[in-house]
Structures are given as C-alpha cells and as structure tokens.
C-alpha positions in Angstrom: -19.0 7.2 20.7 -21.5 8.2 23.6 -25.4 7.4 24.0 -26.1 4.0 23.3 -22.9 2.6 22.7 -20.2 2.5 25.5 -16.5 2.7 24.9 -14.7 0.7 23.6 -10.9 -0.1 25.1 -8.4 2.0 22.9 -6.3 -1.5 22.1 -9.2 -3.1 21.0 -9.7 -0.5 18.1 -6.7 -0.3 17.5 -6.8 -3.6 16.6 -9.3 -3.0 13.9 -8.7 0.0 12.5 -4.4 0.3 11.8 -4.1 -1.9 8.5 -6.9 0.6 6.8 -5.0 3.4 8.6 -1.6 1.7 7.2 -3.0 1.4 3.7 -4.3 4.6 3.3 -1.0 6.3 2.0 0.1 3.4 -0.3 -3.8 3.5 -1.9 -3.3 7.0 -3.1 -0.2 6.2 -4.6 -0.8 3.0 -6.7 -1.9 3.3 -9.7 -1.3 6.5 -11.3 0.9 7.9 -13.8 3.7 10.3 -12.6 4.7 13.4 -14.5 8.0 13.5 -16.0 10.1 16.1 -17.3 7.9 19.1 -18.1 4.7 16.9 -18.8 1.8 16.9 -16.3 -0.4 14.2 -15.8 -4.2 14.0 -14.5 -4.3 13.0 -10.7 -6.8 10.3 -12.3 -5.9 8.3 -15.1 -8.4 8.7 -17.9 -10.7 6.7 -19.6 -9.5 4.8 -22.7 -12.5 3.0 -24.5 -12.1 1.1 -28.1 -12.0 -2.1 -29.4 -10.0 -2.0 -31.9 -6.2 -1.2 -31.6 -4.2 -0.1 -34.6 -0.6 -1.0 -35.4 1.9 1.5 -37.4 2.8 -2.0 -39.3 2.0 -6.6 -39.5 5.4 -6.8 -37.4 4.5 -4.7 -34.9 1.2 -6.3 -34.6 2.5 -9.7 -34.1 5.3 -8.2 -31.8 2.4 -7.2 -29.8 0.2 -10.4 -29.6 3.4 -12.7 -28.5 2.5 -10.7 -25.3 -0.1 -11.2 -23.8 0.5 -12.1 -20.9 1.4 -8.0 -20.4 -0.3 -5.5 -20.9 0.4 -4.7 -24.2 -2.6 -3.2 -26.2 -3.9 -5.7 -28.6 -7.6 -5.3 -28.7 -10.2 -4.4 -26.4 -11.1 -7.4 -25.3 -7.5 -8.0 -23.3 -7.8 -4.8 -21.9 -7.3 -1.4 -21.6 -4.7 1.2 -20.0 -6.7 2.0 -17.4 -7.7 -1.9 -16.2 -4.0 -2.6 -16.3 -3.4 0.4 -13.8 -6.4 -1.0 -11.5 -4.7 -4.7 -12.3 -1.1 -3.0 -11.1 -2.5 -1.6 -7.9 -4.8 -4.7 -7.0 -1.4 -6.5 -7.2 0.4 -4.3 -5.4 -2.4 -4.4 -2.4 -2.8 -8.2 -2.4 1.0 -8.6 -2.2 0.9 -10.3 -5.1 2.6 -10.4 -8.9 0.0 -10.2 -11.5 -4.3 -9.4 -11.2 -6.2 -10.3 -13.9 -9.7 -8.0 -13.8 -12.5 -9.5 -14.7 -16.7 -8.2 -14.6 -17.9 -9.1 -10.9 -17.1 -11.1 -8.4 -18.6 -14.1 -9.2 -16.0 -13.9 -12.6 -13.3 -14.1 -10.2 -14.3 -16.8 -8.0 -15.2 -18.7 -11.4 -12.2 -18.0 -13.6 -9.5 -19.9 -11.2 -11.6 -22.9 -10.5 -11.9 -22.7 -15.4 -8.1 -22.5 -15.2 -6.5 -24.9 -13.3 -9.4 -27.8 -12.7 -10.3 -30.6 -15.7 -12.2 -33.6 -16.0 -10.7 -35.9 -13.6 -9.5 -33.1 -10.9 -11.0 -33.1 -7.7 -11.3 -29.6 -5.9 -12.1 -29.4 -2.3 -14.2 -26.2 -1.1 -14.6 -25.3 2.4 -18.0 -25.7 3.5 -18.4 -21.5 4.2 -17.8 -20.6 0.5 -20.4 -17.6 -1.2 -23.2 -19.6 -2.6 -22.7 -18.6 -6.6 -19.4 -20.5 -5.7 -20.8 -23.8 -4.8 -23.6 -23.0 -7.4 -20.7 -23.2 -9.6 -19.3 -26.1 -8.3 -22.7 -28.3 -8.3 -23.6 -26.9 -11.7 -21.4 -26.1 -13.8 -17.5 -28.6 -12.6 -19.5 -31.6 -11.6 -21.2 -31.5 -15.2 -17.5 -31.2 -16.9 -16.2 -34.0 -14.9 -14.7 -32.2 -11.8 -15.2 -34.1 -8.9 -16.2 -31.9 -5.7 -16.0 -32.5 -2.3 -16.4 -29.7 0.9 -14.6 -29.4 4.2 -15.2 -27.7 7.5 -13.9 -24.4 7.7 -12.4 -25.0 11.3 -11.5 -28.8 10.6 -8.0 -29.8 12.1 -5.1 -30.7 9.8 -5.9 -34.4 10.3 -9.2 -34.1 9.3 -8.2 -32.4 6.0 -5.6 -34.2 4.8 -8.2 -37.4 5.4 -10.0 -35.3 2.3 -7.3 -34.9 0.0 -7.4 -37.5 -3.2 -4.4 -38.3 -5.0 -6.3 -36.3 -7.8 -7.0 -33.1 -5.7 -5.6 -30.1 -7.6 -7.8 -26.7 -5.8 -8.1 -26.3 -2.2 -10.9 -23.1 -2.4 -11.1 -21.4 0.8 -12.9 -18.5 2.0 -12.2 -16.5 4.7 -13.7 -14.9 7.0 -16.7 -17.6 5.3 -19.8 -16.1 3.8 -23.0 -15.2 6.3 -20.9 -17.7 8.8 -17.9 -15.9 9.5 -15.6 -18.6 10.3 -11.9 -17.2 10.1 -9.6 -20.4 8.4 -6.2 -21.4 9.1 -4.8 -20.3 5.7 -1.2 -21.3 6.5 -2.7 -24.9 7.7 -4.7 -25.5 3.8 -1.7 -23.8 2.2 0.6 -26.9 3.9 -1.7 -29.3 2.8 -1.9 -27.3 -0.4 1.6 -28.1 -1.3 1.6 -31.4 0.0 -1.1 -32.4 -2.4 0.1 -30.9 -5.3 -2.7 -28.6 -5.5 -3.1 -25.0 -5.4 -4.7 -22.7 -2.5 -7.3 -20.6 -4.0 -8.8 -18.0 -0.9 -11.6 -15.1 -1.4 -10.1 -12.6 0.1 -12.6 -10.0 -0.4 -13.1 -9.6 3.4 -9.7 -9.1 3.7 -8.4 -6.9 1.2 -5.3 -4.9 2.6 -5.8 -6.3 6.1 -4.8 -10.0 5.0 -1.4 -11.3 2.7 -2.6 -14.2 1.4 0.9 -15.0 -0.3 2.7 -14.2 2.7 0.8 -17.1 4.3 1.4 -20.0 1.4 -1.7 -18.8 -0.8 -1.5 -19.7 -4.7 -4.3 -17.6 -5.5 -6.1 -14.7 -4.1 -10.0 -13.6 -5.2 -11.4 -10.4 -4.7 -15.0 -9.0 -5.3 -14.0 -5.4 -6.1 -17.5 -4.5 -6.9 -17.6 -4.7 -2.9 -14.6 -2.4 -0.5 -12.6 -1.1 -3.5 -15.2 0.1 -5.7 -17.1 1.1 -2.5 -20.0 2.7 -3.8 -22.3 0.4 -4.6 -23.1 1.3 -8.3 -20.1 -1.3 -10.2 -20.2 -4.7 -10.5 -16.2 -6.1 -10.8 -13.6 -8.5 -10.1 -9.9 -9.5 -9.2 -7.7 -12.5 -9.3 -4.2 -12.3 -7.7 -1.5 -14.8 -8.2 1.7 -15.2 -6.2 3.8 -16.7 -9.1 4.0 -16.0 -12.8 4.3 -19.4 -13.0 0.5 -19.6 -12.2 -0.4 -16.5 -14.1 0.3 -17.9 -18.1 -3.0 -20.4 -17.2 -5.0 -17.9 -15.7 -4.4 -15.2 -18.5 -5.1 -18.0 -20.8 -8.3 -18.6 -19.4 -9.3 -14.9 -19.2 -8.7 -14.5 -22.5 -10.3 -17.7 -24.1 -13.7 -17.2 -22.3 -13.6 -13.2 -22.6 -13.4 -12.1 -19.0 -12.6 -8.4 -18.4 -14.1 -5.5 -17.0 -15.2 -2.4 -18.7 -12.8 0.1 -18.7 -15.6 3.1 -16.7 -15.7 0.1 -13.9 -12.4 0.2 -14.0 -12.0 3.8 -13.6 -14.7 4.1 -11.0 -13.2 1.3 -8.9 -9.9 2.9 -9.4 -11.2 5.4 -8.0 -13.1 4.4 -5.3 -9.3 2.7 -3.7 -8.3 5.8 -3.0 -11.1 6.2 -0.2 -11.3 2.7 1.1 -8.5 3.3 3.9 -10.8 6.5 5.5 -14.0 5.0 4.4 -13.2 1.7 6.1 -11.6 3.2 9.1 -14.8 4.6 10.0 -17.0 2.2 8.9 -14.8 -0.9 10.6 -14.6 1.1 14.0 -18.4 1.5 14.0 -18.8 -2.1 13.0 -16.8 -2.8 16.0 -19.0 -0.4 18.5 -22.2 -1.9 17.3 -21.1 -5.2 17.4 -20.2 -5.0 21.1 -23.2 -3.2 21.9 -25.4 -6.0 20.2 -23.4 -8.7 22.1 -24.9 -7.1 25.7 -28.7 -7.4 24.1 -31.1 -10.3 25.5 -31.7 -11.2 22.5 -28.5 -11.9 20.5 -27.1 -15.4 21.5 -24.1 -15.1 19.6 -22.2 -12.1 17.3 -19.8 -12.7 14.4 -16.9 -10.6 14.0 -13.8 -11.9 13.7 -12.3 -9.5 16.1 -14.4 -11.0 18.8 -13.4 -14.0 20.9 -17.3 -15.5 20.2 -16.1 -16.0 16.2 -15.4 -18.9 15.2 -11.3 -18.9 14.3 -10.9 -15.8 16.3 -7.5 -16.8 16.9 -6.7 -17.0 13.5 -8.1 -13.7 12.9 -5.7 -12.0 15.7 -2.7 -13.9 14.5 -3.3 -13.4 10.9 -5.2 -9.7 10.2 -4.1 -6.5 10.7 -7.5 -5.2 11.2 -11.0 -5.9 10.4 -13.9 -4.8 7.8 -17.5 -3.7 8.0 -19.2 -6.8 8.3 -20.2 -9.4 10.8 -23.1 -11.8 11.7 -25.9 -12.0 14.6 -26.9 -15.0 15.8 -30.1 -14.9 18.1 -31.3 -16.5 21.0 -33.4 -19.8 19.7 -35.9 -18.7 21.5 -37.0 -16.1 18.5 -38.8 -17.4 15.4 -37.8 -16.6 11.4 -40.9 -14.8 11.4 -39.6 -12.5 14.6 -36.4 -11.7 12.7 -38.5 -10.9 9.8 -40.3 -8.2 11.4 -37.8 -6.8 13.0 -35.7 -6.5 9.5 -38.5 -4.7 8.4 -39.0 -2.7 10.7 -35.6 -0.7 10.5 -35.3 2.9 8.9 -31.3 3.2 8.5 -30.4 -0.4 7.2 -31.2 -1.3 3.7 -32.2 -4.5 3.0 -29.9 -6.0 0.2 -27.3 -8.8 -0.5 -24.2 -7.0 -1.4 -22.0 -5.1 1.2 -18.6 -2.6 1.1 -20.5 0.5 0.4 -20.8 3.8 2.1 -24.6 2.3 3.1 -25.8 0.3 5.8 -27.4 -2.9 4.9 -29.4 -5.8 6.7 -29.9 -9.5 5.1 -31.1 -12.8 7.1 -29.1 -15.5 6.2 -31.0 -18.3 8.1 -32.6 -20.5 5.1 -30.4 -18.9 2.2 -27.4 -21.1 3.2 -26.4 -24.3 1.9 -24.1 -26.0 4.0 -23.1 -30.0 4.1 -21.6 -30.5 7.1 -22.9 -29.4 10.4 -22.8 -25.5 11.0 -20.8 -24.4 14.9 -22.2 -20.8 14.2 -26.2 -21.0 14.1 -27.7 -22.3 17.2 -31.2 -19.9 16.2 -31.8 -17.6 13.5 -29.4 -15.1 12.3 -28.9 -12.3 10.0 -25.8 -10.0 8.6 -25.1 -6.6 9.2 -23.0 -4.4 6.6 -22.4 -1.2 8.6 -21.9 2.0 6.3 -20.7 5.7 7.1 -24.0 6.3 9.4 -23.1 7.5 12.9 -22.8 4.3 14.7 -25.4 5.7 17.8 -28.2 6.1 15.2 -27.4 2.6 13.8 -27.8 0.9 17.5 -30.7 3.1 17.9 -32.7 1.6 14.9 -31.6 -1.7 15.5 -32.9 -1.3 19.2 -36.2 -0.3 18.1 -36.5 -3.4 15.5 -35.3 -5.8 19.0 -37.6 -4.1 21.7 -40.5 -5.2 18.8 -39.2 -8.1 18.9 -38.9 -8.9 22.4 -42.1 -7.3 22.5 -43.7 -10.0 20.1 -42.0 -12.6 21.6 -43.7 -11.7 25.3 -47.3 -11.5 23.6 -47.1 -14.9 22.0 -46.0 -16.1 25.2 -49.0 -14.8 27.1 -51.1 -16.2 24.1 
C-alpha cells in the first residue's frame, strides 16, 4: 500500500487478516451437497420454494411434525432445504450446534430475548447494544412485563454482578458495541452468566469466524447475515446460534409460534455470498486497518476505533479473544470540530456512500454523534464522531477522499476562527 498510506508492520496484519484467511477453505465447504455414487450434484444447492409439503400418507405426516426441531420438511413456513443448508453452515462457523434463520437482523436480535424472557424476568443489556435492540427492549419487554436494566460495556466484574437481580435470566452483550466499538469481556459476563442463572446472549455479527462465542461460555450467539455473509448488500437476514440443544427446543419454539424464517432466494443468496467472505474480508479488513492508521496520524481525529488498535476501548480483549478483525471501526474527532463540520465533510466525499448498514463490497460513511442512545456515561466520544465501513475500493483512493472531505474541514474550521 504506497501513496498516502505508509506500511504497515507485517505482524500487525497479520493480526487482522489470518482468521478470514483460516476460514476461507472451511466456507467453501459447508454447506453443500456431495455427490455420491454416480450422481452429480450442483456446486450450489438449488432453490426449493413452496408452501405446501405433501406426505405419501397421515402416518408419515405426523412422523414428520413430531420433528421439528430438525429439519424435516413440514411446511414452508419451518423451512426449506436450502435454509437448513445455510442453518448447517452458520452452525458450523459460529462453533455452535443448531442456527435457526430468521428475516434480518433485527429477527435475530429479537427472537432470543421472545424465547427465553417473561413477565417477571429481568434482562440486563450492555449499554453499546444496536439501537432496534434497545428499541426493543423499551418498547416492546418493558410493555410485557420484562424488567430492563443496562450495564457498561467495560464495567469490572464487581460492578456487574452489583446489577444482577435474583430474577435476571439474559445477560445481552454486544461486541465489538454498535458506533462505540467497545470490545467486552465475554468470558467475564459468561461467569456471571452462569452464576445468575441466566443465559449470555452476544451479537456477534462483527465477529463472525474471527470470534467463538461458545468457546468462551456464550449461551447464544446473534448474527445479522444480511451484513459479512450475505455481503452484498441487496438481502435482508438473520441467524441465531445456540451452544446446547438444550437451549435450542425454546428457541425453535419461538421461531415457529411467531413465524420467523427467511425466504428461501435470501437463503440461497447468502449462501452464496459465505463462500467469498474469507477473500472479500481479507481485503477489505487489511484496508480497514491501513486507513485506520493513516487517519489516526491526522490533526483532526482525536481518537480511532478499531479494535485492533491500542486507542479502542477493550483492546485487550480484542487481542486475547479475536483471530482477526472486520471492516469496520469508528473516528472520533478533535472537539474542537462542530456536528455541522462533520456534516460537510460527509458530504463532501465521492467514494463513501452514506448509509446505515455495513458488510458489503461498498464503502460507506454514517455519523453516529446524536443517533445514539446511551444511559450511562460514554469513554469513547470526547467530540463528534462518525463510522467508516471500508469496502473492496483500493485503500489509497479511500484516504485520498477522506483527505479531501478533512482538509475542508480544517479549512472551515480556520475561517470561523478568523471570523
């Protein structure tokens, strides 16, 4: 990487890059039929759509619905061959012993919380969690009797276990944390976890392939696919991982009683799209890594967040716990620059789309100053700050546009000075 950006130290992107470079082999691999005898078999799996499933008799129908907690075809509605291949490869990624697939993101950050919380539970979230989450939480648990509570992504172990009630049955973590990038102590919650009776729930979506969540006491692991797997930025889907059967029979239940499952084309496209995240992210978390560095030398960043950096907060977790990183980190700028500064200089870009997803082949800008709710004091924004998705785009003509959007901004900065 020449021009702009200066190298970077060989062990450092190392560092970044070897879980997607690990993962690449198994990620062609999972998922797909095998040919047998003299049969061949599509390097894809097809597309199976219906509804409606017929049986060659009533025995064999009931036969079928006393499991499903498989995947045995019933009806259309508890899935189809190819969801269960994506389900059987999500599984096999996370570490985990059963996915449940389900339409976006947001389905599978809601569909744990519907499974194992009632009227009377208390579930504690950390503090960092995506807002539809806590939108969820406020909106939709308090109003059914759910009592919630939030904690600070980088609290100690004392200060947690001060917040666990004897009726505390989630712990909901999310890590790295949403626009704040904290990295958690997962083994820490997943202690507390078990000493509370409760179950860990983490988004993992950051970390898919580069973090086990079982391997480190997780119950539960969420994943928006919609986001590295999928990849491509035209499917909305999502994944929930358990550890234990013992905690899938709830979670199935609730799929099934409130309808949640993807479509089997998203299922086919996100499929798909795991067998490129490996390369793709290799690439894209390398660049991530250049440009993050080369921001963190500019006047007017105070402070970057990527969790392979030492200014992140819960680097160390991140190094102890990761075996790489992704595409996306946070800027923090000096206070000294106004909302309306950031604003222009957002605008002002060519190369970075403005939009709120991320995990695509795309680069993409969004300020996250004012869009955040938060209830207890925030380590990570001492001034404005924004997050950067960075896509396939060669990483020299991505620091290039954002130095053009800063020099306008220092630029602006100096003239309201003089004024």
């Amino acid at each position: 990487m020449s021009g702009l950006i200066p190298p970077i130290s060989a062990a450092l992107l190392e560092s970044v890059v070897r879980g997607w470079r690990d993962l690449s082999t198994r990620l062609v691999q999972l998922g797909r039929d095998a040919p047998e005898g003299g049969r061949g078999v599509f390097v894809n799996p097809p597309v199976t759509r219906g509804s409606t499933v017929l049986f060659s008799s009533l025995e064999a129908m009931e036969a079928a619905g006393h499991n499903r907690y498989g995947d045995e075809l019933i009806y259309g509605a508890m899935g189809s061959p190819v969801q269960h291949q994506l389900e059987q490869a999500v599984a096999a990624i996370e570490g985990g012993a059963h996915t449940q697939v389900v339409p976006s993101g947001l389905a599978a950050c809601t569909l744990p919380l519907l499974a194992y919380l009632g009227a009377g539970d208390h579930c504690l979230l950390s503090d960092s969690v995506y807002g539809p989450t806590r939108r969820l939480a406020e909106r939709v648990l308090r109003r059914f009797g759910v009592e919630i509570s939030y904690f600070p992504p980088l609290a100690d172990e004392a200060a947690l276990r001060a917040l666990l009630r004897p009726n505390t049955r989630v712990i909901f973590a999310e890590s790295p944390g949403s626009h704040s990038f904290e990295v958690q102590d997962v083994p820490m919650l997943a202690r507390l976890a078990r000493t509370a009776g409760a179950r860990l729930v983490v988004d993992n979506t950051w970390g898919i392939g580069l973090f086990d969540p079982f391997a480190h006491g997780a119950h539960v692991s969420v994943q928006a696919l919609t986001k590295y797997a999928a990849g491509h930025s035209d499917t909305i889907i999502g994944g929930v991982t358990v550890a234990h059967v013992d905690d899938w029979y709830p979670l199935r239940d609730a799929a099934i009683q409130t309808g949640q499952l993807a479509g089997p084309d998203d299922c086919w496209l996100t499929l798909r799209g795991l067998r490129t995240m490996g390369a793709r992210q290799e690439r894209q978390a390398a660049s991530a890594l250049a440009v993050a560095l080369w921001l963190q030398d500019r006047p007017e960043v105070a402070r970057v967040l990527h969790p392979a950096l030492p200014s992140c907060p819960g680097h160390e977790y991140w190094k102890r716990d990761f075996s790489g990183a992704s595409s996306l980190f946070g800027v923090v700028f000096d206070p000294a620059y106004t909302e309306a500064d950031m604003t222009a200089m957002i605008d002002g870009l060519a190369l970075f789309g403005i939009g709120a997803s991320w995990g695509g082949y795309e680069s993409l800008v969004l300020p996250t100053t004012g869009g955040i709710a938060r209830s207890c004091p925030s380590i990570t924004h001492g001034g404005v700050a924004c997050r950067l998705h960075i896509g396939l785009e060669a990483p020299e003509a991505l620091a290039a546009d954002l130095a053009r959007g800063l020099d306008g901004m220092s630029a602006a900065r100096h003239l309201r000075g003089k004024g």
